[in-house]
DODRENBA-171707 format. One record per residue: x, y, z of N, C-alpha, C in turn; residue in three letters. Coordinates in steps of 0.02 Angstrom, whole numbers. Each point is the difference from the previous one (the first is absolute). Last residue first. Layout:
N
[atom [X Y Z] [X Y Z] [X Y Z] 'ALA']
...
//
This chain:
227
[atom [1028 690 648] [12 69 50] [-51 -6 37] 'UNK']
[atom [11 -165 -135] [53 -11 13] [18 79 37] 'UNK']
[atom [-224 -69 -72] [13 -54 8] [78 -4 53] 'UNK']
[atom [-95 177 -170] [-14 1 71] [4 -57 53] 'UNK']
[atom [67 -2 -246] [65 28 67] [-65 17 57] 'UNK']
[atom [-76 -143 -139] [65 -40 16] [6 55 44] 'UNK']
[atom [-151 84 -112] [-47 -56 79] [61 -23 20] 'UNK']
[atom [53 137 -214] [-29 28 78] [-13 -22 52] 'UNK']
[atom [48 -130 -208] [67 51 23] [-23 46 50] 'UNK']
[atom [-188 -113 -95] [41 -64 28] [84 38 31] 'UNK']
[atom [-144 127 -115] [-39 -13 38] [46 -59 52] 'UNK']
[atom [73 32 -228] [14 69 50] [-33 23 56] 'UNK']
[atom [-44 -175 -153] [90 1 7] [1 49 73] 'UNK']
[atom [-224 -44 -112] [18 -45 34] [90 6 40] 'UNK']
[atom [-165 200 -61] [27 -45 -45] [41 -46 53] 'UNK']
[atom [-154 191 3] [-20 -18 -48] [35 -94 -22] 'UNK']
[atom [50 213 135] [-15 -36 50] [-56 -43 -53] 'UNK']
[atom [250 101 -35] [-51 19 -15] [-39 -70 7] 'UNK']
[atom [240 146 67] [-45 -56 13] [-73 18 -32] 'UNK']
[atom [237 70 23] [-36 23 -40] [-64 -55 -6] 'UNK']
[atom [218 87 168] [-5 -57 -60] [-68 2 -17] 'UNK']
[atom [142 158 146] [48 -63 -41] [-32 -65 -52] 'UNK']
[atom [-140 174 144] [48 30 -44] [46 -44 -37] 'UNK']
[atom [-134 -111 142] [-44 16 -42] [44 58 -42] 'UNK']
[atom [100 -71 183] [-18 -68 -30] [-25 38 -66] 'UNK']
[atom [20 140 173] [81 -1 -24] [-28 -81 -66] 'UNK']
[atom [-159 49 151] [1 51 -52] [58 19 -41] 'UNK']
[atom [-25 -165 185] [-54 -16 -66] [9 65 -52] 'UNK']
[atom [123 -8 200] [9 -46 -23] [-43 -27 -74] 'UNK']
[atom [-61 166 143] [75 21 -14] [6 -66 -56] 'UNK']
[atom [-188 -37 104] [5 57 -18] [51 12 -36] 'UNK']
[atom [-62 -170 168] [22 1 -64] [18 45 -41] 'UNK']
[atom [-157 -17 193] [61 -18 17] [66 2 -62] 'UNK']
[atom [-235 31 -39] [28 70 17] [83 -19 13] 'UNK']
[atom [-191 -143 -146] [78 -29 48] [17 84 10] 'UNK']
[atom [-202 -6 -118] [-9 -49 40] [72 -45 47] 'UNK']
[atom [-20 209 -142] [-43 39 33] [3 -99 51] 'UNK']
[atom [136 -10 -186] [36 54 56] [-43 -7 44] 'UNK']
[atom [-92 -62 -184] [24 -63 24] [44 19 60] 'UNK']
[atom [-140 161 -123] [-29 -49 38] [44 -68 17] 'UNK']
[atom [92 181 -132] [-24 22 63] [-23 -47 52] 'UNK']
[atom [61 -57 -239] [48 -13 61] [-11 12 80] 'UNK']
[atom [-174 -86 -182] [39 48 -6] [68 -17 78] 'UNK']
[atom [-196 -129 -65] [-7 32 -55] [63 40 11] 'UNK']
[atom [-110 -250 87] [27 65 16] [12 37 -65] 'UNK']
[atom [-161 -200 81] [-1 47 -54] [59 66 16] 'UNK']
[atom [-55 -94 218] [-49 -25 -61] [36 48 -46] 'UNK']
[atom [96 -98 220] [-7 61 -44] [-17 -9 -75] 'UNK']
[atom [-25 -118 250] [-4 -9 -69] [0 74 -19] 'UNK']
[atom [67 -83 264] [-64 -16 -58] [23 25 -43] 'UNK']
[atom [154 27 174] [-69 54 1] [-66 -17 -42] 'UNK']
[atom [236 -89 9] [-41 -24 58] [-60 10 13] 'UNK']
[atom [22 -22 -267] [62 9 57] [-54 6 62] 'UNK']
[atom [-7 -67 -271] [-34 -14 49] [55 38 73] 'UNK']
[atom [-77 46 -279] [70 34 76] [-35 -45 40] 'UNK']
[atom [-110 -31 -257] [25 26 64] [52 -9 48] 'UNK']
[atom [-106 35 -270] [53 -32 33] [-16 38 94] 'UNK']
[atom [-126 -60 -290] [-21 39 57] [66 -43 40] 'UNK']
[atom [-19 1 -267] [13 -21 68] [-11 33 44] 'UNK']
[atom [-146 27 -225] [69 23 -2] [2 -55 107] 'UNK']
[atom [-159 -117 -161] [12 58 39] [62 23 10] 'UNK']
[atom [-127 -163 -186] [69 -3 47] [5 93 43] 'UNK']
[atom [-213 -149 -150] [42 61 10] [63 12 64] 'UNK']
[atom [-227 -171 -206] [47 13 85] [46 55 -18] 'UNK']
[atom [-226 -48 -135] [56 20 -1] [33 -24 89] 'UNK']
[atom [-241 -6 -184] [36 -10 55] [65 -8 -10] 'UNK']
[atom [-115 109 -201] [5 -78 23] [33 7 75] 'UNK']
[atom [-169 152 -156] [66 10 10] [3 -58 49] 'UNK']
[atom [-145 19 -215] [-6 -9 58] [70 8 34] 'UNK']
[atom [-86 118 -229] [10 -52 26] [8 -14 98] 'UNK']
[atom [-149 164 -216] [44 -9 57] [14 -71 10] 'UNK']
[atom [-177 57 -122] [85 10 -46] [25 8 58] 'UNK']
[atom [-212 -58 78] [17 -55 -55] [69 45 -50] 'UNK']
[atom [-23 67 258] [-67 11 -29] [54 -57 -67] 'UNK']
[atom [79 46 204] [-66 32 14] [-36 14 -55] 'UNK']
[atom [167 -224 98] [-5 70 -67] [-57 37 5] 'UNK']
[atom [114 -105 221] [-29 -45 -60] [-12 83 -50] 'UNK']
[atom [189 -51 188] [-55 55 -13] [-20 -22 -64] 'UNK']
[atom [141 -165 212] [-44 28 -68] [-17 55 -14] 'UNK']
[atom [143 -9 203] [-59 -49 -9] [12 18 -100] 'UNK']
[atom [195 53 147] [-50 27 -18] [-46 -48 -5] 'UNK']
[atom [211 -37 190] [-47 -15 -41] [-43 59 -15] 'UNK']
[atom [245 10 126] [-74 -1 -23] [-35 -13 -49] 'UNK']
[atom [234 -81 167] [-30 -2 -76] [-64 23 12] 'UNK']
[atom [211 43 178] [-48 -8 -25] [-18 9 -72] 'UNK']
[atom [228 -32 194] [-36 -4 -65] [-74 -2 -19] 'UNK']
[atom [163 104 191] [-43 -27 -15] [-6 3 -65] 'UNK']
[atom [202 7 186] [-17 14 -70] [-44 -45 -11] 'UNK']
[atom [163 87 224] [-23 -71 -29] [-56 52 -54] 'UNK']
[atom [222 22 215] [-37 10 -77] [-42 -37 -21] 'UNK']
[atom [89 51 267] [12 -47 -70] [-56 25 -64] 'UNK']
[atom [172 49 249] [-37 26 -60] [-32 -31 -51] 'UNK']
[atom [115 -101 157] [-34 44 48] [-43 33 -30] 'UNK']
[atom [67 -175 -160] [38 21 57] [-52 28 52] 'UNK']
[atom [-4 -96 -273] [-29 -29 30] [69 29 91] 'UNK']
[atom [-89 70 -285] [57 -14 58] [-48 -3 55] 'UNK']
[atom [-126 -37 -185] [65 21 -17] [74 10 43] 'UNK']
[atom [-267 -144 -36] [56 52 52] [73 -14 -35] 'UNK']
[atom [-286 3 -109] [78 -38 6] [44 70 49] 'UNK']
[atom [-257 -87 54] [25 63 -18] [89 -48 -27] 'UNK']
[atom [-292 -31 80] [58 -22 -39] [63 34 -24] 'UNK']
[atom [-221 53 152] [10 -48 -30] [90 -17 -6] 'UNK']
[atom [-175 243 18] [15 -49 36] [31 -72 -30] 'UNK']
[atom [-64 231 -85] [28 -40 -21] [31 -50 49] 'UNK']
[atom [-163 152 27] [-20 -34 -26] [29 -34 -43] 'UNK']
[atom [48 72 242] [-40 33 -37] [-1 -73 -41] 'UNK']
[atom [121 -13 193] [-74 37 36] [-32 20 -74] 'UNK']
[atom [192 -142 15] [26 81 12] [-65 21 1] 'UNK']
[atom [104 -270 9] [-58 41 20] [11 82 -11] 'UNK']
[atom [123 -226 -128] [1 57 29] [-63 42 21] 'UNK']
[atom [163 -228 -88] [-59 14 5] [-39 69 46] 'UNK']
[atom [225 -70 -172] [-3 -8 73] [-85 32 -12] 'UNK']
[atom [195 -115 -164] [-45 30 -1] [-36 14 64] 'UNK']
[atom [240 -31 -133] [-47 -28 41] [-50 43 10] 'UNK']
[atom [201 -102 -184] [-53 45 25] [-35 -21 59] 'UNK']
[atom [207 -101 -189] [-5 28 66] [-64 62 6] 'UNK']
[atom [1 -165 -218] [26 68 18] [-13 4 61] 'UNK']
[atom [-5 -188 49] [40 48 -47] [-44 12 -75] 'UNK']
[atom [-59 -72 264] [73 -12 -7] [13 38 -66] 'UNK']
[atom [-211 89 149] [19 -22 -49] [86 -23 -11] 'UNK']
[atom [-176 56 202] [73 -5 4] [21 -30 -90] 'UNK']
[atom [-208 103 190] [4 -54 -45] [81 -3 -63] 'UNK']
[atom [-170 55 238] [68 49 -22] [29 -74 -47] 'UNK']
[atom [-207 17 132] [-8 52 7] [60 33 -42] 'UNK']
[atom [-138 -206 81] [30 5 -72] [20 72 -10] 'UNK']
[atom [-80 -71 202] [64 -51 -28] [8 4 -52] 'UNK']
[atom [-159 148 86] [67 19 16] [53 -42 -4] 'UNK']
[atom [-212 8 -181] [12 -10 58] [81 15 62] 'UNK']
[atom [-151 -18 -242] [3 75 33] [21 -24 71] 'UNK']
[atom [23 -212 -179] [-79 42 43] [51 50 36] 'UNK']
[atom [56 -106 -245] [9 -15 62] [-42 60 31] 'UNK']
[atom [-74 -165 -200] [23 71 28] [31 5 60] 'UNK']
[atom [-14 -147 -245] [-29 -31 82] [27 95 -2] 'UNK']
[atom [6 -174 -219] [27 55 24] [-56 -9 72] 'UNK']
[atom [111 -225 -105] [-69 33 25] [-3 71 29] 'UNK']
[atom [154 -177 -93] [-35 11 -29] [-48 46 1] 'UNK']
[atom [121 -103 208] [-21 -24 -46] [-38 39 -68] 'UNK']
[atom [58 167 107] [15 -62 41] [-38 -37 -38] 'UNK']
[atom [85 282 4] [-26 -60 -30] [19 -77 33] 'UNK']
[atom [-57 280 47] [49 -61 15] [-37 -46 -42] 'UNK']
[atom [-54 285 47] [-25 -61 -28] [60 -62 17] 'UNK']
[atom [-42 246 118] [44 -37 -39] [-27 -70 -24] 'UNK']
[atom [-136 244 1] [20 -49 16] [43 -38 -21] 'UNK']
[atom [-136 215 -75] [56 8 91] [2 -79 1] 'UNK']
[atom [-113 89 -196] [-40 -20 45] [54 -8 73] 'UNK']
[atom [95 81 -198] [-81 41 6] [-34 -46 48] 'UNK']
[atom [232 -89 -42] [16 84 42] [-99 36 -18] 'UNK']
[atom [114 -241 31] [-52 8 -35] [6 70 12] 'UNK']
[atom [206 -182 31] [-31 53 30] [-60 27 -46] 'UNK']
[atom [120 -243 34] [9 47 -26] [-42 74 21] 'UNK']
[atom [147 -266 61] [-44 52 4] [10 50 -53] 'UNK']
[atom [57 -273 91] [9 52 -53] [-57 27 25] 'UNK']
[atom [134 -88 192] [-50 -13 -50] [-19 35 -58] 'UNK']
[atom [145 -127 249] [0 63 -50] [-49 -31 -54] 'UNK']
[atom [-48 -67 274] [58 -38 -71] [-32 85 -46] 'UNK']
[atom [11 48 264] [-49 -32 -45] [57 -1 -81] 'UNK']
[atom [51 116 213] [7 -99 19] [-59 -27 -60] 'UNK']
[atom [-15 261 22] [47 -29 24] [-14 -74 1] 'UNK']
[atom [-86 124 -201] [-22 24 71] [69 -70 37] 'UNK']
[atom [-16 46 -250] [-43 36 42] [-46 -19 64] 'UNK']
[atom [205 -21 -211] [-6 -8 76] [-63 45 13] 'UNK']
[atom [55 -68 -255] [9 22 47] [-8 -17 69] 'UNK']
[atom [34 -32 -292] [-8 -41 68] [15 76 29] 'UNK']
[atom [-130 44 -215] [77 -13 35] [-5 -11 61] 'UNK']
[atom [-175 11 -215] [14 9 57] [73 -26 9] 'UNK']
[atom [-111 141 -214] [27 -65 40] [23 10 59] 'UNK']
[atom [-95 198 -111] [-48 -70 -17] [11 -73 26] 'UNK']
[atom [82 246 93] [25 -44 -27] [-60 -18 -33] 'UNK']
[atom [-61 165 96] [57 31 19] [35 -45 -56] 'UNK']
[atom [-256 -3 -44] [62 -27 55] [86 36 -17] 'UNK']
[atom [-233 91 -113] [11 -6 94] [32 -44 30] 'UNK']
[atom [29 95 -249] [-27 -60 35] [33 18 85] 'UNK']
[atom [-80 176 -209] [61 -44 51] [-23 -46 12] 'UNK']
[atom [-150 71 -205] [52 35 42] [50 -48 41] 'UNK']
[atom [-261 -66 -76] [69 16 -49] [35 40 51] 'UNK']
[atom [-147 -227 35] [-22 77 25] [75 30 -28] 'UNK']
[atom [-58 -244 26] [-32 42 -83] [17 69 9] 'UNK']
[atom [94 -149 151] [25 -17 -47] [-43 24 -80] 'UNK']
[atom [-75 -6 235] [56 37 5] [41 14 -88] 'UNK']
[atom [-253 -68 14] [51 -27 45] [52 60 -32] 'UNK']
[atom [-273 40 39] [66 18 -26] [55 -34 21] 'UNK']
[atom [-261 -19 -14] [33 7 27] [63 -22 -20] 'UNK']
[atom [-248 121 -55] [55 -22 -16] [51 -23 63] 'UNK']
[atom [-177 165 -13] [-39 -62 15] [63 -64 -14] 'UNK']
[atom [18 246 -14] [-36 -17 -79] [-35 -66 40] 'UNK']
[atom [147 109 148] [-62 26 -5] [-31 -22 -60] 'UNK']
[atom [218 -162 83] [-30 68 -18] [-78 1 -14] 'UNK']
[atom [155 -148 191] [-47 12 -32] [-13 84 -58] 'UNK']
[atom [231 -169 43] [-35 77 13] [-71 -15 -36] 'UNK']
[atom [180 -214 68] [-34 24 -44] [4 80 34] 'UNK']
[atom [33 -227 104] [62 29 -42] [-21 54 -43] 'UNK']
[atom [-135 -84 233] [18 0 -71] [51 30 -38] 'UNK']
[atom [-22 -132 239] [6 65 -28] [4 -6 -79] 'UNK']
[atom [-81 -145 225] [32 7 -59] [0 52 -13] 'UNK']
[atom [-2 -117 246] [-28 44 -56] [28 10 -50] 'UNK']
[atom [-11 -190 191] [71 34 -32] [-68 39 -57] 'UNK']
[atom [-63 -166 212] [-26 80 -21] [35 20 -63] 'UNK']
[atom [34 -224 119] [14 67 54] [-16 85 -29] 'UNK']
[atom [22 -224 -148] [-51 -5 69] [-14 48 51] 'UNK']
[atom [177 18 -165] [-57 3 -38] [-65 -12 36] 'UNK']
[atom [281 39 47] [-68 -33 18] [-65 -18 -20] 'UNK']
[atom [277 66 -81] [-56 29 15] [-54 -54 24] 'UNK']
[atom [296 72 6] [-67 -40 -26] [-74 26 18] 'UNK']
[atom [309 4 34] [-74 44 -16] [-38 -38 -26] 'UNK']
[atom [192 -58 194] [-22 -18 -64] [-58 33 -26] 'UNK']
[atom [215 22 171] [-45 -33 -8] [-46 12 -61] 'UNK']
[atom [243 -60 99] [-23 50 -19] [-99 -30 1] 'UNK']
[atom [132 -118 167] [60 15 -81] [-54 70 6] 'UNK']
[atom [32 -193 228] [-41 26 -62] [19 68 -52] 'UNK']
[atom [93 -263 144] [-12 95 15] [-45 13 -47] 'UNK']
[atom [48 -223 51] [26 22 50] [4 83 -3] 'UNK']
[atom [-68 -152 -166] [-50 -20 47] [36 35 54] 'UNK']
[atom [13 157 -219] [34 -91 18] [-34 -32 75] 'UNK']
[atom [-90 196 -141] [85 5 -4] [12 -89 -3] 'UNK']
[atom [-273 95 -5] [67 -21 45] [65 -11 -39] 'UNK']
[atom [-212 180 -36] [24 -73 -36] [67 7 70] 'UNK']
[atom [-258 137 13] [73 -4 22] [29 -69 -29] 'UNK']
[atom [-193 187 -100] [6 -92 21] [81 13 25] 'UNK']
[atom [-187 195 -28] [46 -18 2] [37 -69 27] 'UNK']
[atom [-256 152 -125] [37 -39 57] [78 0 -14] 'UNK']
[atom [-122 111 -136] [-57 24 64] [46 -54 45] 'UNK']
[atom [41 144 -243] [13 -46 38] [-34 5 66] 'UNK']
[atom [-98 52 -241] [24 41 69] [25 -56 53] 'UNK']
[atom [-13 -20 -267] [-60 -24 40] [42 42 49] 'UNK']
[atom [-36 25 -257] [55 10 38] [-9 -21 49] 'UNK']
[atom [-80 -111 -244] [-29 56 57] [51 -9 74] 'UNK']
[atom [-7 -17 -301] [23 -30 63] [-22 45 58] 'UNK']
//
């Protein structure tokens, strides 16, 4: 099945006297590019998702209704974490949604998740799940890397088979000051709220935070949130 890039947006009417949500669809006249479901590998091969051994680069395999984007109808989604995209399904038909600022904050109903679309100047631009969402807000990148093939370097050797690979989580600080990439320690989270100080270092004695882990990342952004 091939994924297509949404390129248009059809407005559906409510009722002849207002208008409702509106409606995802695609154009096919207006350009809509396909995307292959596949990885070209170097043998000449091309690889669906479903031969390549290890994780699977979806977070889920099944999609779950969601909200993504204001005054528009809900839709099953799922997240592709090695290629950064939220996929949707419609009629039958997996589809992509486009990198765009109306699609910028995509609202899974359940398991409750959202996923927000995020510029931070490097190379995990894209897709991030937000964990708390304030003045302060948290948010957690999932990435899948792909190995290719390594064919057998000779006839008693065997061929080592393409693989996917679940990256440990990368997490950022968004605050007034921009993004605190990757925090590591306490110093540096002090060194970016001076105002705080007191307040943060009395925090970090009383509680044992380690910047590895969803619980305790989410118990810091709250209290800078609330001091």
């Amino acid at each position: 099945m091939k994924k297509k890039i949404l390129t248009t947006l059809i407005l559906a009417s409510f009722s002849s006297f207002s208008f409702g949500q509106q409606t995802l669809s695609v154009n096919g006249a207006l350009g809509a590019q396909s995307v292959f479901d596949g990885i070209r590998s170097t043998t000449g091969k091309t690889l669906k998702y479903e031969d390549i051994a290890g994780a699977s680069p979806y977070l889920s395999k099944e999609f779950a209704n969601a909200k993504v984007a204001v005054n528009y109808e809900q839709v099953p989604v799922r997240y592709d974490s090695y290629s950064d995209a939220i996929e949707f399904k419609k009629n039958n038909e997996i589809q992509v949604l486009p990198k765009t600022s109306d699609f910028s904050r995509i609202e899974i109903s359940s398991p409750k998740q959202t996923f927000v679309l995020l510029e931070t100047s490097d190379d995990l631009s894209g897709y991030f799940i937000e964990l708390v969402n304030g003045k302060n807000s948290l948010y957690k990148k999932i990435k899948t890397k792909f190995t290719d093939v390594v064919p057998a370097p000779n006839s008693y050797a065997s061929e080592r088979p393409a693989n996917f690979r679940t990256l440990d989580p990368v997490y950022y600080i968004k605050t007034d000051n921009g993004f605190i990439k990757k925090p590591r320690n306490q110093k540096e989270i002090i060194e970016q709220f001076p105002d705080k100080k007191d307040n943060l270092t009395a925090f970090f004695k009383s509680n044992k935070i380690k910047f590895d882990k969803d619980e305790d990342l989410v118990k810091l952004v709250t209290f800078l949130n609330q001091n």
